[in-house]
ROSE-185199 format. One record per residue: residue number from 0; residue in three letters; x, y, z of N, C-alpha, C in turn. Coordinates in Angstrom, 2 decimals, decimal comma. Example, Ala and Ser with C-alpha at 12.3 -4.5 7.8 and 13.67 -1.06 7.14 Angstrom:
<tidrens>
<tidren seq="0" type="Ala" n_east="13,19" n_north="-5,69" n_up="7,80" ca_east="12,30" ca_north="-4,50" ca_up="7,80" c_east="13,20" c_north="-3,30" c_up="7,80"/>
<tidren seq="1" type="Ser" n_east="12,85" n_north="-2,25" n_up="7,08" ca_east="13,67" ca_north="-1,06" ca_up="7,14" c_east="12,90" c_north="0,03" c_up="7,87"/>
</tidrens>
This chain:
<tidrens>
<tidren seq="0" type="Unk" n_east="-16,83" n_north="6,22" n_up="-13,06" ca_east="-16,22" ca_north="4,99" ca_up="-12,56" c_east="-17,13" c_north="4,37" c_up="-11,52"/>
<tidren seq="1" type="Unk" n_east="-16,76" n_north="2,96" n_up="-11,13" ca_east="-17,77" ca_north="2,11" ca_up="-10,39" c_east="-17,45" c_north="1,94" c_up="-9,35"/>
<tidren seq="2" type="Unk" n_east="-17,16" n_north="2,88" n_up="-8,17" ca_east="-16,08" ca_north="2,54" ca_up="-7,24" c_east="-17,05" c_north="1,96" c_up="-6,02"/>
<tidren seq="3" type="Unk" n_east="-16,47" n_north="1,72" n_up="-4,64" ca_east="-17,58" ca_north="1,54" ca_up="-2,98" c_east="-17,96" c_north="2,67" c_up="-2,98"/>
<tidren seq="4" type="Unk" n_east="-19,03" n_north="3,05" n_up="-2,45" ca_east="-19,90" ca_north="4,11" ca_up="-2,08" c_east="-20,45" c_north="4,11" c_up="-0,84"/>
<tidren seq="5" type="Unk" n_east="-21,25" n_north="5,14" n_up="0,04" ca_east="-21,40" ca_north="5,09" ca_up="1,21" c_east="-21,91" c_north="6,26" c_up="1,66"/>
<tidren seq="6" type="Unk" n_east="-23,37" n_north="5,96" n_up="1,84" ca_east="-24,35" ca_north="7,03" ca_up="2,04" c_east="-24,20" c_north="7,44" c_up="3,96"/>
<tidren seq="7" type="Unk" n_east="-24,00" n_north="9,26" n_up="3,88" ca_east="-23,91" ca_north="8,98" ca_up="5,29" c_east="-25,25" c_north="10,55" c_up="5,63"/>
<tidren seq="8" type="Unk" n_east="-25,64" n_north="10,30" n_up="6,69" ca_east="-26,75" ca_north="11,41" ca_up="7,19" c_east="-26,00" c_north="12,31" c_up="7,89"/>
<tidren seq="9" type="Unk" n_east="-24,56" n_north="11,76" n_up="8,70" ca_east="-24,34" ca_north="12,73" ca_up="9,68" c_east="-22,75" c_north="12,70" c_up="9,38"/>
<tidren seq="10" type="Unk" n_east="-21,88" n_north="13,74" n_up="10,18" ca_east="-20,47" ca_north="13,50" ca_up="9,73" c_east="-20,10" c_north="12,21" c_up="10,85"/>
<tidren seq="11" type="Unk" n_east="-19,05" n_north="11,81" n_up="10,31" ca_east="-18,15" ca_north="10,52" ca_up="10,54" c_east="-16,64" c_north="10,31" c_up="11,35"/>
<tidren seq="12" type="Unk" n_east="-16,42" n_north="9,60" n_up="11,75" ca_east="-14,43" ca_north="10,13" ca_up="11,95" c_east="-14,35" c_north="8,89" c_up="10,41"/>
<tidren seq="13" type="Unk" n_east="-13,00" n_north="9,17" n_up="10,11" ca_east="-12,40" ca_north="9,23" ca_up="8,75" c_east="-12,62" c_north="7,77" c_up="9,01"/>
<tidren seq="14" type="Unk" n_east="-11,55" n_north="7,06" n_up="10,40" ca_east="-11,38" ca_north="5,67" ca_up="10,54" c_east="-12,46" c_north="4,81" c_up="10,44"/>
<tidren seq="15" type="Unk" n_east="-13,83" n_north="5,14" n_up="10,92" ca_east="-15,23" ca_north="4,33" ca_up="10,94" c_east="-15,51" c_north="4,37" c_up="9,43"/>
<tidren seq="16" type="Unk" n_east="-15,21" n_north="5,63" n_up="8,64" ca_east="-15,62" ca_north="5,53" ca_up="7,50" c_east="-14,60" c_north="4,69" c_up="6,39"/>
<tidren seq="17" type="Unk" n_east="-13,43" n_north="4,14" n_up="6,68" ca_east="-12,86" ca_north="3,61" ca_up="6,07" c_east="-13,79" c_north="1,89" c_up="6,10"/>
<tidren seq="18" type="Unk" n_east="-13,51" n_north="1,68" n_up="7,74" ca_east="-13,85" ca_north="0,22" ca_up="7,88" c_east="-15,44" c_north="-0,17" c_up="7,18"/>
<tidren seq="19" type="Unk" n_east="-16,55" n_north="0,98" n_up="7,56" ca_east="-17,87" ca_north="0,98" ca_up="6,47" c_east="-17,73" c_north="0,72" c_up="5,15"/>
<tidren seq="20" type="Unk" n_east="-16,52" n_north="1,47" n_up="4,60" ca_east="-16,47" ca_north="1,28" ca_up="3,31" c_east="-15,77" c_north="0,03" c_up="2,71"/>
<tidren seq="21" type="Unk" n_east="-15,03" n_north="-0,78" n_up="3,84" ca_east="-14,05" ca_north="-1,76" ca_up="3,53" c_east="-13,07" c_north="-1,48" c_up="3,06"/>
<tidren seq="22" type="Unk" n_east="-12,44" n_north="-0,27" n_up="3,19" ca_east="-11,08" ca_north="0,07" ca_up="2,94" c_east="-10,18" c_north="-0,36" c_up="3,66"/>
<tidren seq="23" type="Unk" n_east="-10,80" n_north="-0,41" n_up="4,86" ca_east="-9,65" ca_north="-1,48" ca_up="5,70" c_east="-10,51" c_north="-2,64" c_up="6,42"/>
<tidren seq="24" type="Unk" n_east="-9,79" n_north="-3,38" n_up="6,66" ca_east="-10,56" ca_north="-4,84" ca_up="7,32" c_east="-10,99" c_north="-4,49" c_up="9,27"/>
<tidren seq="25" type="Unk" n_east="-10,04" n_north="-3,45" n_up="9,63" ca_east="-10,49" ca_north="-3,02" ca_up="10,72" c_east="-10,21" c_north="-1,54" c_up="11,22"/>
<tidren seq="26" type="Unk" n_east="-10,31" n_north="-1,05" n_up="12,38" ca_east="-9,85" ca_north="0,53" ca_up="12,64" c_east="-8,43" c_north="0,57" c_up="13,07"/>
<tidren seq="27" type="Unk" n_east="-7,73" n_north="-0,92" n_up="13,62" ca_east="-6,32" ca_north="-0,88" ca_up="14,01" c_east="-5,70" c_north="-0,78" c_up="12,55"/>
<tidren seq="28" type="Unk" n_east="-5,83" n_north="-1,28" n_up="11,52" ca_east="-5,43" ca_north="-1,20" ca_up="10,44" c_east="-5,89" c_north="0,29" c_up="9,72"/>
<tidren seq="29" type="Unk" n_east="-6,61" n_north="0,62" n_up="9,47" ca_east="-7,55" ca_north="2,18" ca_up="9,15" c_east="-6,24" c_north="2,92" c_up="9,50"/>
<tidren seq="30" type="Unk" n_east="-5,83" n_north="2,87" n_up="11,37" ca_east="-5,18" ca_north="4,05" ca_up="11,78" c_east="-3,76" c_north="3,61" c_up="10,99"/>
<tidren seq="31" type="Unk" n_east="-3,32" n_north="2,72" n_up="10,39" ca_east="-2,34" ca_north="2,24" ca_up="10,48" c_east="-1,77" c_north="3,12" c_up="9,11"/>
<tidren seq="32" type="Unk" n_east="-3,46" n_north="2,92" n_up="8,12" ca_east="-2,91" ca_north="3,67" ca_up="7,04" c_east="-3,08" c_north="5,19" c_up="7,27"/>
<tidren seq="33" type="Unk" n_east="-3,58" n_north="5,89" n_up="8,05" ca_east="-4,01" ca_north="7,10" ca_up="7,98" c_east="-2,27" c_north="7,50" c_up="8,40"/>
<tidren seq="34" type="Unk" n_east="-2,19" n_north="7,19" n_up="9,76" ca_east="-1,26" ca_north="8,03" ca_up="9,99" c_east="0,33" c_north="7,51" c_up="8,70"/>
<tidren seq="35" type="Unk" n_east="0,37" n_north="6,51" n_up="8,44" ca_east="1,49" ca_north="6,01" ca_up="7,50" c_east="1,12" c_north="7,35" c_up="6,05"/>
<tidren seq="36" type="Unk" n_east="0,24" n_north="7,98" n_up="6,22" ca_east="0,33" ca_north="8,74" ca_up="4,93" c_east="-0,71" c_north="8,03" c_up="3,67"/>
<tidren seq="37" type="Unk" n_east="-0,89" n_north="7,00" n_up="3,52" ca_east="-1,55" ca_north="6,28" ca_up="2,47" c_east="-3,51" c_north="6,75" c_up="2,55"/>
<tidren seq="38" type="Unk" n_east="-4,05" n_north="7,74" n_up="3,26" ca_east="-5,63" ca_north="8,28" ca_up="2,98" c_east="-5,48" c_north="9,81" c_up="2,50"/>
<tidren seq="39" type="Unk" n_east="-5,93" n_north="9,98" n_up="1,66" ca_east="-6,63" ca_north="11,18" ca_up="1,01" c_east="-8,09" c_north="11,26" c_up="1,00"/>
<tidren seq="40" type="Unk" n_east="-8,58" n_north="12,61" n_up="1,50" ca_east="-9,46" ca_north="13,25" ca_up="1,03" c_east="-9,82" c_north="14,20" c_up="0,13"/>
<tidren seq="41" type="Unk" n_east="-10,73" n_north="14,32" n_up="-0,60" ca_east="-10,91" ca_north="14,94" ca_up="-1,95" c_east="-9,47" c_north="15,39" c_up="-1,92"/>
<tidren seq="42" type="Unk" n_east="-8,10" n_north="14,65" n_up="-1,99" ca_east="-7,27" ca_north="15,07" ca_up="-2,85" c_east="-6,29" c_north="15,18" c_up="-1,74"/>
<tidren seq="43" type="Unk" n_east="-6,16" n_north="15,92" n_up="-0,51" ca_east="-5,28" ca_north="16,03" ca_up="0,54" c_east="-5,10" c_north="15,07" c_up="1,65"/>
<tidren seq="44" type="Unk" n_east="-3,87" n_north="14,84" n_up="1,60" ca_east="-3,66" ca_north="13,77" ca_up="2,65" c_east="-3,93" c_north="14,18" c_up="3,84"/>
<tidren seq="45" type="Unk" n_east="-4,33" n_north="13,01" n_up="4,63" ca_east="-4,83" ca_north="13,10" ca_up="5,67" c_east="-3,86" c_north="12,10" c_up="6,88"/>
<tidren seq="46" type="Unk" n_east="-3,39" n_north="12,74" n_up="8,09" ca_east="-2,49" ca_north="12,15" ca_up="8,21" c_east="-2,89" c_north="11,89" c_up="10,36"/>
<tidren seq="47" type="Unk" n_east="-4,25" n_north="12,55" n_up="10,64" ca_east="-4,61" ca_north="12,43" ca_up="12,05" c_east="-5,39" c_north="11,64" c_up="12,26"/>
<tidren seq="48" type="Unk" n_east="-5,11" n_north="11,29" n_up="13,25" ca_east="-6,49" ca_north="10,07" ca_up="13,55" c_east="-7,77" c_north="10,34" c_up="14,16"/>
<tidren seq="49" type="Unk" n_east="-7,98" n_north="11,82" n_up="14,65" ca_east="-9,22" ca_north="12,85" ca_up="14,68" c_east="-10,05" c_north="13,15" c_up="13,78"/>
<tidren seq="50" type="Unk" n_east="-9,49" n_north="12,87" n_up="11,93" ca_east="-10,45" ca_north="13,39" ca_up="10,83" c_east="-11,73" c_north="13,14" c_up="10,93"/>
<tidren seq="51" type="Unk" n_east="-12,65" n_north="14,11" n_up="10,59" ca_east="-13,93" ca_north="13,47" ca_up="10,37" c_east="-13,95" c_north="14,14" c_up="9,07"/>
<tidren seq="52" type="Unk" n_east="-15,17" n_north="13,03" n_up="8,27" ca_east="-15,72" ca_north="13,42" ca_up="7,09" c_east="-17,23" c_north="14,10" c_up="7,13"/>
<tidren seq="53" type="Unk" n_east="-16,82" n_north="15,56" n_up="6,78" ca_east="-18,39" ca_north="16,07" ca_up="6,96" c_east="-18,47" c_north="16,78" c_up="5,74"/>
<tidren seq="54" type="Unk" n_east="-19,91" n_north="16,89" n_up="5,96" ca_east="-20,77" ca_north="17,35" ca_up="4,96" c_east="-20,20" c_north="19,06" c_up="4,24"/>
<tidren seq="55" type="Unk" n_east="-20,17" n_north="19,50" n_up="5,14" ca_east="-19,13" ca_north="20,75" ca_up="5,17" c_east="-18,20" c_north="21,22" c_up="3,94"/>
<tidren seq="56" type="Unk" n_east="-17,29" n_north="20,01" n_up="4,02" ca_east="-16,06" ca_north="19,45" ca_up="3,42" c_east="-15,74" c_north="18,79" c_up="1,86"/>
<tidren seq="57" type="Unk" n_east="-17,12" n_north="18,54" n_up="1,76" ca_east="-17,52" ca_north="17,87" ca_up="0,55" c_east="-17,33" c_north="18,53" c_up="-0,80"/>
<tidren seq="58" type="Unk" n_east="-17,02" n_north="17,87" n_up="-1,13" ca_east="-17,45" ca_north="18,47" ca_up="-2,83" c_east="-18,92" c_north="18,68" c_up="-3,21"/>
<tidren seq="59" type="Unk" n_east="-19,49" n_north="20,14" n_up="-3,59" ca_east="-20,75" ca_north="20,64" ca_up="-4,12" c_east="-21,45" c_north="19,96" c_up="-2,59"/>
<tidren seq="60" type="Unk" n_east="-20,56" n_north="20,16" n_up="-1,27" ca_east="-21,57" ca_north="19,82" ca_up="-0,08" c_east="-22,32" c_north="18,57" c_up="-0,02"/>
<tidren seq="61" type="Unk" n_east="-21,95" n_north="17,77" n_up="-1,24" ca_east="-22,67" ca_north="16,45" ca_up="-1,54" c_east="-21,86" c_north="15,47" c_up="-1,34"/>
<tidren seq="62" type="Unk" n_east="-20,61" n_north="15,42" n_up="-2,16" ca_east="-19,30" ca_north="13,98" ca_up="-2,17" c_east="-17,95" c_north="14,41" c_up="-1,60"/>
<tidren seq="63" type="Unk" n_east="-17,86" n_north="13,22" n_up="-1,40" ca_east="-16,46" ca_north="13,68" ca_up="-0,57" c_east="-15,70" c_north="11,84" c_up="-1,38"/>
<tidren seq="64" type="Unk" n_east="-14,47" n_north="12,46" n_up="-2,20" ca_east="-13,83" ca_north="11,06" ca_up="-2,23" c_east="-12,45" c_north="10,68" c_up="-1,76"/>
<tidren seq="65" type="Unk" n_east="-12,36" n_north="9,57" n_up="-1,39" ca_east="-11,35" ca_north="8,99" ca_up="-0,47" c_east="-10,54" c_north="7,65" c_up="-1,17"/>
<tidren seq="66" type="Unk" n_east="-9,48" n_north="8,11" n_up="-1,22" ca_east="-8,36" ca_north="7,43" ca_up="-2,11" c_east="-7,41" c_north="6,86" c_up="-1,24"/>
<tidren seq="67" type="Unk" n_east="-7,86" n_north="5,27" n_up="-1,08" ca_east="-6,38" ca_north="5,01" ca_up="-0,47" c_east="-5,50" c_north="4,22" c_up="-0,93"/>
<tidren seq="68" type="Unk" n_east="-4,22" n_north="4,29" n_up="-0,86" ca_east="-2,83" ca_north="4,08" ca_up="-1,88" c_east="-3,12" c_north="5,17" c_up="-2,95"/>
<tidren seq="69" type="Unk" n_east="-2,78" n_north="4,09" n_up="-4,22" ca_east="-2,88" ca_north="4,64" ca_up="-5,61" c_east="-4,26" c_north="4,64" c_up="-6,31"/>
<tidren seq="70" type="Unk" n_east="-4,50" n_north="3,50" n_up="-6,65" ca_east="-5,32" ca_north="2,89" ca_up="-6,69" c_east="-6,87" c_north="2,61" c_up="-6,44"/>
<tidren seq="71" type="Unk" n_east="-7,10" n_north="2,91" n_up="-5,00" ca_east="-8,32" ca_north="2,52" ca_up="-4,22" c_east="-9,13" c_north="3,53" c_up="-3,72"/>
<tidren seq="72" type="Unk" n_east="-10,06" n_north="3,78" n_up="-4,67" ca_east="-10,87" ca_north="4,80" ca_up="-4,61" c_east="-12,25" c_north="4,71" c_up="-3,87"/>
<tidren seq="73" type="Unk" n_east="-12,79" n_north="5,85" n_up="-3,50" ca_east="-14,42" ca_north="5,59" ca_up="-2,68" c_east="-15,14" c_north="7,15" c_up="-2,23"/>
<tidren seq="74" type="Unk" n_east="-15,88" n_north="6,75" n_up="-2,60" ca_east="-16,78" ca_north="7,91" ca_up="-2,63" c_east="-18,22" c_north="7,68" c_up="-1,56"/>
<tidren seq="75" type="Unk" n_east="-18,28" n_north="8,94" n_up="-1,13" ca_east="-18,75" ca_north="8,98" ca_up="0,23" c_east="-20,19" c_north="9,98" c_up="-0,39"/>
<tidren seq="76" type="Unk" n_east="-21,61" n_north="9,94" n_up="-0,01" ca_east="-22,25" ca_north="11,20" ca_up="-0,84" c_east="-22,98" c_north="11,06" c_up="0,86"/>
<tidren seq="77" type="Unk" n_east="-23,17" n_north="12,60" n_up="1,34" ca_east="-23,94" ca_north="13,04" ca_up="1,96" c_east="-24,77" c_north="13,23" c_up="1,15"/>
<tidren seq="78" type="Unk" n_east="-26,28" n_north="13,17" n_up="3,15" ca_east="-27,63" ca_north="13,58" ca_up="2,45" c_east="-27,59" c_north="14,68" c_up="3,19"/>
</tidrens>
């Protein structure tokens, strides 16, 4: 699939990585969906406004994807 993408070198908090990706138009909105329940990471909701996305965490240590609603998908690839 052809989804936003978003190359990162270092880990992230979840909210900066939403607004990079344009998942949300800002971080007041970002937190708005995180804590409302509507962000997943590779699959588990994410519901603090502390998350970071690291390399760690990733799928094969490389991707990490981030689903918000139903719908709105994005994929994150560490280097």
């Amino acid at each position: 699939a052809d989804f936003p993408r978003l190359t990162l070198d270092s880990d992230m908090l979840l909210i900066d990585t939403l607004v990079d990706l344009q998942a949300s138009s800002s971080k007041s909105e970002a937190r708005k969906f995180i804590t409302g329940g509507g962000v997943s990471v590779n699959g588990v909701v994410v519901k603090e406004l502390d998350a970071m996305v690291k390399k760690e965490n990733a799928i094969n240590n490389k991707y990490t994807i981030i689903r918000r609603g139903k719908k709105n998908y994005y994929l994150v690839e560490h280097k």
